[in-house]
LUMDO-877504 format. One line per 4 residues: their letters; for each residue x, y, z of C-alpha. Coordinates in pm, 1 decimal, always signed. Last residue first. Example, Ala and Ser with C-alpha at 12.3 -4.5 7.8 and 13.67 -1.06 7.14 Angstrom:
SA = +1367.0,-106.0,+714.0 | +1230.0,-450.0,+780.0
This chain:
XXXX = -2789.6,-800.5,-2409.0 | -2926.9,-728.4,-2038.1 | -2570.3,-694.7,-1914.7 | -2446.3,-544.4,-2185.9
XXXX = -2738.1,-250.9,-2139.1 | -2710.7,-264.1,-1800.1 | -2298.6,-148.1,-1809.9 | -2365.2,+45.9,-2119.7
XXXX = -2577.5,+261.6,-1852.6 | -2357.3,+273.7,-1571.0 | -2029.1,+424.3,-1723.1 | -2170.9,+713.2,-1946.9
XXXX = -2529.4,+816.6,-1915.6 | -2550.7,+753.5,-1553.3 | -2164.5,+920.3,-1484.9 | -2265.0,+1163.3,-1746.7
XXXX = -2582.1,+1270.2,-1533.1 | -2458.2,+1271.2,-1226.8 | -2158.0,+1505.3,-1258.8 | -1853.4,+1367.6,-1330.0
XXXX = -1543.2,+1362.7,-1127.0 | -1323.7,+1127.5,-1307.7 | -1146.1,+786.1,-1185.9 | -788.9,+795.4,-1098.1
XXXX = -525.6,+592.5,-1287.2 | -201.6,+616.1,-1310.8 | +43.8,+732.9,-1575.0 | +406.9,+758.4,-1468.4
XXXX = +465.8,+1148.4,-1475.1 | +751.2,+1143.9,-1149.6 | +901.6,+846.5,-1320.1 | +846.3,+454.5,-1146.2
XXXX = +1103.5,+251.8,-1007.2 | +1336.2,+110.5,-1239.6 | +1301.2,-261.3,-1276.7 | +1575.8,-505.8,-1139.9
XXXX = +1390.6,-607.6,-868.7 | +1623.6,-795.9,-604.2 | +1912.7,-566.6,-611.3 | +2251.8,-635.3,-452.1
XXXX = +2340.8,-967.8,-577.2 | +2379.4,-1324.1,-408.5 | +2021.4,-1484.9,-517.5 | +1852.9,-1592.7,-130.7
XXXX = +2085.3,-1387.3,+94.9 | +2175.7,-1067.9,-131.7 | +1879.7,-1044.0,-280.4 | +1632.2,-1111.2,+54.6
XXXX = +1850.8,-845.7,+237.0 | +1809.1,-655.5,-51.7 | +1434.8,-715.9,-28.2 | +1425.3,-597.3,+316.7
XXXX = +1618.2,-264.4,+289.8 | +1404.3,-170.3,-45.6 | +1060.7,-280.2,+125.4 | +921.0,+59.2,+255.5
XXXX = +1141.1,+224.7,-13.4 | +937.8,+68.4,-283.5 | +550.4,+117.0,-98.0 | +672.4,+506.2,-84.6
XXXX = +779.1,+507.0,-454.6 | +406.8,+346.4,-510.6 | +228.9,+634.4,-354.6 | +429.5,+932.3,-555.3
XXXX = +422.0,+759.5,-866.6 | +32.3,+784.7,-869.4 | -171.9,+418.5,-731.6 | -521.5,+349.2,-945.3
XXXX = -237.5,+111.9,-1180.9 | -231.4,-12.2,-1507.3 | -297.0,+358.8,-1733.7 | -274.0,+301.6,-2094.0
XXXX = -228.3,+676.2,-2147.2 | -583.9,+703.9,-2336.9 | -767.1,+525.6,-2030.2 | -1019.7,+273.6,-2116.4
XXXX = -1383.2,+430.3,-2202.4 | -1434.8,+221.7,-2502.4 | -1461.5,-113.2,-2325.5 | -1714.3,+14.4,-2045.0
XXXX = -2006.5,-197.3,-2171.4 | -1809.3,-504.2,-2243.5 | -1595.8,-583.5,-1974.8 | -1828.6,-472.3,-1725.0
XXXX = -2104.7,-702.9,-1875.9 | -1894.9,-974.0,-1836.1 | -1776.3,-882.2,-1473.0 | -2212.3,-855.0,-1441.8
XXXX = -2203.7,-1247.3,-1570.1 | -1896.4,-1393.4,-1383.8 | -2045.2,-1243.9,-1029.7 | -2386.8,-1392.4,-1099.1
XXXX = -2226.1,-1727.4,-1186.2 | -2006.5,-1705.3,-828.0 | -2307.3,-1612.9,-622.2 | -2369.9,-1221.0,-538.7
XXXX = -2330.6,-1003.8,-243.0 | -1940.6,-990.1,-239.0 | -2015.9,-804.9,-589.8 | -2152.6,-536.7,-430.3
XXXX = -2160.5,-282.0,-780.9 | -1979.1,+10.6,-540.0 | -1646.8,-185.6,-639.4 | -1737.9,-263.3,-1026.1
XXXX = -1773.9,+116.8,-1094.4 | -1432.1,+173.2,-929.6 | -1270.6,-107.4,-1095.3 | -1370.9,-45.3,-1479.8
XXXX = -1065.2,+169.3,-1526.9 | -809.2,-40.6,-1381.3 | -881.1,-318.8,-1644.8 | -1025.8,-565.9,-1483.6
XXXX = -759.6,-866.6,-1388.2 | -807.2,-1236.5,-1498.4 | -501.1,-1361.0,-1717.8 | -499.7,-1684.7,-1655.1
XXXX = -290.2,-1854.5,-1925.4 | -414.4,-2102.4,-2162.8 | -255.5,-2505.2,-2089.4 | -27.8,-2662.4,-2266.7
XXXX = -53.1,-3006.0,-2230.6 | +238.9,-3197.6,-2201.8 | +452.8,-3419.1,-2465.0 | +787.2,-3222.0,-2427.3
XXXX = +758.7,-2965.2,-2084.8 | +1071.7,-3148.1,-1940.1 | +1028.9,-3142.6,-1582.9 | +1390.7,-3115.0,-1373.1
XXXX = +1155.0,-2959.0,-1098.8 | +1325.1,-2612.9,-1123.7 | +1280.3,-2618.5,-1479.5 | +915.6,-2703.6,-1459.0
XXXX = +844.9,-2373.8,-1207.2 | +1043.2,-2148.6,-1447.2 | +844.1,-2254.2,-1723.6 | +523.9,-2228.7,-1530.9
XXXX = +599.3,-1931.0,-1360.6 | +674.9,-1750.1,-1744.6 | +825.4,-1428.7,-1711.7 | +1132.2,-1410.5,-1478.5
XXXX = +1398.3,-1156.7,-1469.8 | +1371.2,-933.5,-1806.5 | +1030.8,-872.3,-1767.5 | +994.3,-934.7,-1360.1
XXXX = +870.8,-1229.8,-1119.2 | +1144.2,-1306.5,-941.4 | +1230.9,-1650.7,-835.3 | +1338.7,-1819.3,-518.7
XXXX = +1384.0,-2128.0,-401.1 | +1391.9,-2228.6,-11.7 | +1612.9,-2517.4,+71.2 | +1930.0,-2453.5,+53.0
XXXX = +1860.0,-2142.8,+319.7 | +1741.2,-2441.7,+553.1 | +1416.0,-2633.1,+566.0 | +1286.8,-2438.9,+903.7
XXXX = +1479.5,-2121.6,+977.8 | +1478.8,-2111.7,+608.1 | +1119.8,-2111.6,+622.7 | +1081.1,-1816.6,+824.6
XXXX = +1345.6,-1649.0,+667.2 | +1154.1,-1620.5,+367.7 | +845.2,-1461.8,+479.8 | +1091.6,-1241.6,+688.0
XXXX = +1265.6,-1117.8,+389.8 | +1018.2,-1074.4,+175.9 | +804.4,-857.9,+351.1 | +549.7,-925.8,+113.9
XXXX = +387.3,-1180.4,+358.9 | +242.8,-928.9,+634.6 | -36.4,-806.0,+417.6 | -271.5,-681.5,+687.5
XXXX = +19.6,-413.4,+707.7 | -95.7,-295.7,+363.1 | -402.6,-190.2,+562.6 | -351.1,+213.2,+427.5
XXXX = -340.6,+105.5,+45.8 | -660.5,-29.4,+58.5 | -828.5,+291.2,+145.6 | -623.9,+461.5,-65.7
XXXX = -741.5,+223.6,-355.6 | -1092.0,+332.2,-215.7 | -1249.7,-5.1,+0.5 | -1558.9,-184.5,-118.3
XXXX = -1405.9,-531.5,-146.9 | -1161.8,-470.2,+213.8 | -1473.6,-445.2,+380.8 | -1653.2,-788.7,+197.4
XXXX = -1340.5,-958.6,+228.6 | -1200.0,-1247.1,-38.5 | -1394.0,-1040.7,-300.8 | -1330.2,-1146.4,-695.2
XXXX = -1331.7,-852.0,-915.9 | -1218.8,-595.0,-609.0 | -1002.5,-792.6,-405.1 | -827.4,-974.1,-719.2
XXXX = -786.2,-554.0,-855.4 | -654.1,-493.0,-492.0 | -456.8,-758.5,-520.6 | -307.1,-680.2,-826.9
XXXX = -240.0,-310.3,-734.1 | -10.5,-415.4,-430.6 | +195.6,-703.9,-603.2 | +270.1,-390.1,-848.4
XXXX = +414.8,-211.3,-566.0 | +544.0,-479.4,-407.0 | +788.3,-637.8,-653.5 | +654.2,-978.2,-717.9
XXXX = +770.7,-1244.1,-585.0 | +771.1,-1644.9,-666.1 | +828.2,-1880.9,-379.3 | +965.7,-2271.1,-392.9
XXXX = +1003.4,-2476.3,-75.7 | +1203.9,-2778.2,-33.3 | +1094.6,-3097.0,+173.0 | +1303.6,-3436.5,+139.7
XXXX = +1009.4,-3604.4,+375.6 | +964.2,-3775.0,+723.1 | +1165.6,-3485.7,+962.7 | +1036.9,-3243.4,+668.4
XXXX = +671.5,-3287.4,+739.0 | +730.0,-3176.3,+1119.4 | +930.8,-2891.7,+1082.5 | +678.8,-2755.0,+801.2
XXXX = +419.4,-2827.0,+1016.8 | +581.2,-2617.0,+1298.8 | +573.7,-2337.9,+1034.8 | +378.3,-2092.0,+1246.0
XXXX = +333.3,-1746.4,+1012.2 | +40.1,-1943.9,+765.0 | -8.9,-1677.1,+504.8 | +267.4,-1832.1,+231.8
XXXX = +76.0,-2193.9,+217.8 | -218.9,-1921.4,+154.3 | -77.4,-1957.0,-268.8 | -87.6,-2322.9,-249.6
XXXX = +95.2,-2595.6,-464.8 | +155.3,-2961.5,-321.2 | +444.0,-3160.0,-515.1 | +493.8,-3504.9,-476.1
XXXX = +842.8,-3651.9,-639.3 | +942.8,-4028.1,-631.9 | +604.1,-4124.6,-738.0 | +505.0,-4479.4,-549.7
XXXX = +429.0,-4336.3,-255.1 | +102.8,-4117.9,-409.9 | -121.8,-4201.9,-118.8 | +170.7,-4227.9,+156.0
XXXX = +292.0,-3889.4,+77.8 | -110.8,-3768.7,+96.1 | -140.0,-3876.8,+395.5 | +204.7,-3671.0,+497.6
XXXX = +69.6,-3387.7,+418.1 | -269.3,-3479.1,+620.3 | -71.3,-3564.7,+916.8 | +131.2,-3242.0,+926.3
XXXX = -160.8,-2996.3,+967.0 | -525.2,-2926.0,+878.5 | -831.5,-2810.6,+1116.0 | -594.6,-2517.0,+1273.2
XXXX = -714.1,-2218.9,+1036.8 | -384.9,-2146.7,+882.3 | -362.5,-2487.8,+832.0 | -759.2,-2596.7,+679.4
XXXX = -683.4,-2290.4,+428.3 | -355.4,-2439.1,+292.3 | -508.1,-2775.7,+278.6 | -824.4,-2622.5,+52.9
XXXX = -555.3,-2398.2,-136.2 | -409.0,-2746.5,-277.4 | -472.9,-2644.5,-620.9 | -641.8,-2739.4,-928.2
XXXX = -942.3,-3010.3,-827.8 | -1039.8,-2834.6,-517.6 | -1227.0,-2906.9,-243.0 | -1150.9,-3231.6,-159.6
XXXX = -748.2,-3292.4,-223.2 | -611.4,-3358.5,-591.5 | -288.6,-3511.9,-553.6 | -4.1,-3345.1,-814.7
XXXX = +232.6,-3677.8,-803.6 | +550.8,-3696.1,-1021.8 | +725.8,-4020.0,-1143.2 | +700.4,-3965.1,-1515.8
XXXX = +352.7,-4120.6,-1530.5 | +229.4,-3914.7,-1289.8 | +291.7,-3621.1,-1464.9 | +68.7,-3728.8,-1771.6
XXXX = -215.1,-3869.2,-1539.8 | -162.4,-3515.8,-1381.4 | -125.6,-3284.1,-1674.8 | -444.2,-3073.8,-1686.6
XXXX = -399.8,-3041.7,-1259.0 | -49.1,-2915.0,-1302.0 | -89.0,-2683.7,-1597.1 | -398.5,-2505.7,-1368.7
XXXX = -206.3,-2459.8,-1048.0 | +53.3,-2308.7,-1294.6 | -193.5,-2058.2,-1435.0 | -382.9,-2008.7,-1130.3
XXXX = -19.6,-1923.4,-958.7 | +95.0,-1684.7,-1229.4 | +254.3,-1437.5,-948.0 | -55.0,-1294.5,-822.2
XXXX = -70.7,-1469.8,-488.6 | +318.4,-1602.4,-313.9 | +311.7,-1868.0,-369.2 | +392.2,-2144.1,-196.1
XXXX = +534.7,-2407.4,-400.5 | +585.7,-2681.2,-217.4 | +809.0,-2971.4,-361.8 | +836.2,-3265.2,-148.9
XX = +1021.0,-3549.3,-211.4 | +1021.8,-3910.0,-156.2
């Protein structure tokens, strides 16, 4: 049998693909391909990924759920957090019994940065890192030891072998469909499955500073979907003129490119054979970013808090 795990990393279409995967299982399985569903989760194998990094999981259950689905000649196991785990000696010890390759999608780290800060935000993984100031943020990017590239990716070709470890940039122009990409990598002709709506879950940049002092840590899931609602619609009007996607300026993303640009041409020339890994220019001197206005107390009320209650209550 073999073992496809995709690995991430987060904010590269991963909910979308998890998604596609889980609709399609009866309809996968049928062509000789096994997406288990493990307790937990009915989508993804995050559950697994979690129990690893935090020492309750390992080997054994991988290879439980080999022997559960051995009559598919393919299994394949799909896990953003399969990327946070630094020790890979369960890697080592799943591919000694399976045909193990590893597939990783990457995002260039500037705009990797401003996604998870909008995930951190919307959907809180940390209460500290919830209510942090995009500079804030910006200053524990060390926390985030997986988008260096090159040793993410080195440490499983250490493992599987350089062969072994697939890459794929995430990029207009490079590419810009995960789940495409993801099913041609596989061999999977998409003919007969069920397409599946992308995830397209961000706030727009301009409603994340109200929604980070709103303590959404502090509420339940249902709670959380209901005042994001009322976000959504009571500050739709006051999006940014310029189209603004990011809270970082020019100045602060150019430094988070040349932090990476020796590592991810190492990663380019290793893992693709070229020079360049993100083919995107990086951002102009007047790129438009976001910062929210200084308003005194009664237009910030008047303004961005009350059509907030107001939706909310509608």
């Amino acid at each position: 049998m073999q073992l496809v795990i995709h690995a991430g990393i987060h904010r590269t279409g991963t909910t979308s693909l998890q998604r596609f995967l889980a609709a399609n299982r009866a309809a996968l399985a049928g062509r000789g391909v096994a997406y288990p569903a493990v307790a937990g989760s009915e989508n993804n194998h995050q559950p697994l990924a979690w129990g690893i990094i935090r020492g309750e999981r390992g080997p054994d259950d991988v290879l439980a759920l080999a022997a559960e689905a051995a009559a598919a000649r393919l299994l394949v196991l799909s896990g953003e957090d399969f990327s946070v785990r630094r020790d890979l000696g369960w890697v080592r010890r799943v591919a000694e019994a399976l045909d193990t390759r590893v597939v990783f999608y990457l995002r260039r780290q500037d705009h990797w940065l401003m996604s998870w800060y909008n995930q951190h935000v919307k959907w809180p993984f940390e209460r500290k890192k919830a209510r942090m100031d995009p500079q804030e943020f910006l200053a524990r990017i060390d926390d985030f030891h997986w988008i260096d590239y090159q040793r993410l990716l080195d440490r499983w070709a250490e493992v599987l072998g350089e062969d072994r470890v697939g890459v794929s940039v995430l990029e207009k122009g490079q590419v810009e469909d995960t789940t495409a990409d993801f099913l041609a990598r596989l061999g999977i002709d998409p003919a007969g499955l069920e397409e599946v709506e992308r995830a397209n879950d961000s706030l727009p940049v301009h409603m994340l500073e109200i929604a980070r002092h709103l303590g959404l840590s502090e509420l339940r899931p249902g709670q959380r979907m209901k005042l994001i609602r009322a976000l959504r619609t009571g500050l739709a009007d006051r999006a940014p003129t310029d189209r603004a996607s990011t809270v970082y300026t020019p100045a602060e993303r150019n430094a988070v490119i040349e932090r990476f640009a020796e590592t991810n041409r190492a990663v380019a020339r290793r893992y693709l054979g070229r020079e360049a890994l993100f083919l995107e220019p990086p951002p102009a001197a007047d790129a438009p970013c976001w910062r929210f206005p200084d308003l005194p107390r009664d237009r910030l009320l008047d303004e961005w808090m009350a059509p907030v209650i107001r939706a909310l209550l509608s």
